[in-house]
N, C-alpha and C positions, 0 to 999 in steps of 0.2 A: 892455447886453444880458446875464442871467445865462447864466451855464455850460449852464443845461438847455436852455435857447432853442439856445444857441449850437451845443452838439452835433447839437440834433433838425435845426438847419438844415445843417450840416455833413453828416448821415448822409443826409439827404433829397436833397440835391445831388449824394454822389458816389454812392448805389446807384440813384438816378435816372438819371445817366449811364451806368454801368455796365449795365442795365437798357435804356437806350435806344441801344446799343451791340450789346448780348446778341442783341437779340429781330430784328434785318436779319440779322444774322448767322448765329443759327441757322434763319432760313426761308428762304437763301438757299443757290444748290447743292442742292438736294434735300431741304430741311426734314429732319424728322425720319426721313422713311424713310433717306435717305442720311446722317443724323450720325455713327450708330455708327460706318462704316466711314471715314469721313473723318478721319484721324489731323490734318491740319492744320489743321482745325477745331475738332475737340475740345482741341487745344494753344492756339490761343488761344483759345478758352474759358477755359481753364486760367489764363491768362497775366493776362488779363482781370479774372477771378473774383480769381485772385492780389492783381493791383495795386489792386483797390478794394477788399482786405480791410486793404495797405500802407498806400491812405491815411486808409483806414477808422481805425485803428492810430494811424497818424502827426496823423488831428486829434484823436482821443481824449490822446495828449500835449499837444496845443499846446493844448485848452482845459483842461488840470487845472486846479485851484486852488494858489496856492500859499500859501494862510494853514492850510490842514488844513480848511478849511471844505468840506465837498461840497457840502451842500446841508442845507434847511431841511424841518419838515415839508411845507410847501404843495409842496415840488419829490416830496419820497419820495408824498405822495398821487399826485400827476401821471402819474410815472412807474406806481405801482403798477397806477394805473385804464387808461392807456395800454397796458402791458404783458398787462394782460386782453382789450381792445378788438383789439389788434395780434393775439392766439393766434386769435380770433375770427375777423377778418379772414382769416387766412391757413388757419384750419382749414378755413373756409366757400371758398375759392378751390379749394383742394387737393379737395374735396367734388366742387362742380362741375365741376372740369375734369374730374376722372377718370371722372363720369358722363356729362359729353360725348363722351367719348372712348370711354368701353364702349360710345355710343349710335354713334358715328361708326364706331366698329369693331368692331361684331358680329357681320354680316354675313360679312365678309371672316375673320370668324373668327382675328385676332393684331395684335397691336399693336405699330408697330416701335419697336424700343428706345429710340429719339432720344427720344420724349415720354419716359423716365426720366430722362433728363439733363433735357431743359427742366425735367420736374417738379422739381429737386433744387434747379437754380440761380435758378429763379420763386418757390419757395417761400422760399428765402433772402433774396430782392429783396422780397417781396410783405409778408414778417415786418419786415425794418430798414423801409420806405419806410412800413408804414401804423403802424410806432409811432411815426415821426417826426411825422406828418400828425398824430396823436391826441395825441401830448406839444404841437404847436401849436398846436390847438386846445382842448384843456384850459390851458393857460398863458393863452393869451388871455381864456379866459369866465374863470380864477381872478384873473386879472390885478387885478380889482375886489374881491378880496377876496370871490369870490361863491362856491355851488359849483358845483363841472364838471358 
C-alpha cells in the first residue's frame, strides 16, 4: 500500500470517528441553543477535537517514508486534484448549512451561537474526511495508469 493510500485511509478513519463522536455529542443536552453555555461540553469538544488532531499527527509520523522519497508525480497530481475537489466540498457544505440555518432562523430573528462551534469543527471534519474519500478515489481510477 503507498504512503498516499495509507495516510487518506488513516485520516478517513480517525476524523471519521472523531466526527461520529462530535455530532451525538453536540445535539445532545440541548443542541446548539444550549452549547455555548455548557462549559463541560465544550471541554470535551476540546479534548476530542485535540486527540484526533494527536492522532491525526502521530499517523502522519508512522507513515513518512524513510528513503527521502514522498511521493511521485501520479501521487502530487492526486493530491493536488483531491485538494481542489475537498475546498469544493466543504465550500459547497459551509453554503448550505448557513442557508439552512438563515432559512430555519429567520423568523425567530438570531441564531444561537452553538451552530458557530458546530460550523468550525464540521467544516474541519468535512475538509480532512472528503480529501481522503477523493485521494481514494482518484488513486484507484489512476491505479491503471489512467486519468482521474
Amino acid at each position: 500500500m503507498t504512503q498516499l493510500k495509507q495516510r487518506a485511509i488513516g485520516t478517513l478513519i480517525i476524523w471519521g470517528v472523531v466526527l461520529s463522536l462530535f455530532i451525538p455529542l453536540f445535539f445532545s443536552y440541548g443542541g446548539a441553543s444550549g452549547y455555548a453555555m455548557d462549559r463541560a461540553r465544550i471541554l470535551t469538544m476540546a479534548v476530542l477535537f485535540g486527540a484526533g488532531y494527536l492522532l491525526y499527527f502521530y499517523m502522519l509520523y508512522r507513515t513518512r517514508t524513510k528513503d527521502g522519497v514522498i511521493s511521485d508525480e501520479r501521487d502530487d497530481t492526486i493530491v493536488r486534484k483531491a485538494t481542489g475537489a475537498a475546498l469544493i466540498i466543504t465550500l459547497a457544505y459551509i453554503y448550505f448549512l448557513s442557508i439552512t440555518l438563515y432559512e430555519i432562523y429567520r423568523d425567530p430573528g438570531f441564531l444561537p451561537v452553538g451552530w458557530m462551534w458546530f460550523f468550525g469543527y464540521s467544516a474541519v471534519f468535512i475538509g480532512y474526511i472528503s480529501n481522503s474519500i477523493a485521494i481514494l478515489v482518484m488513486d484507484h481510477r489512476m491505479s491503471g495508469h489512467e486519468e482521474a
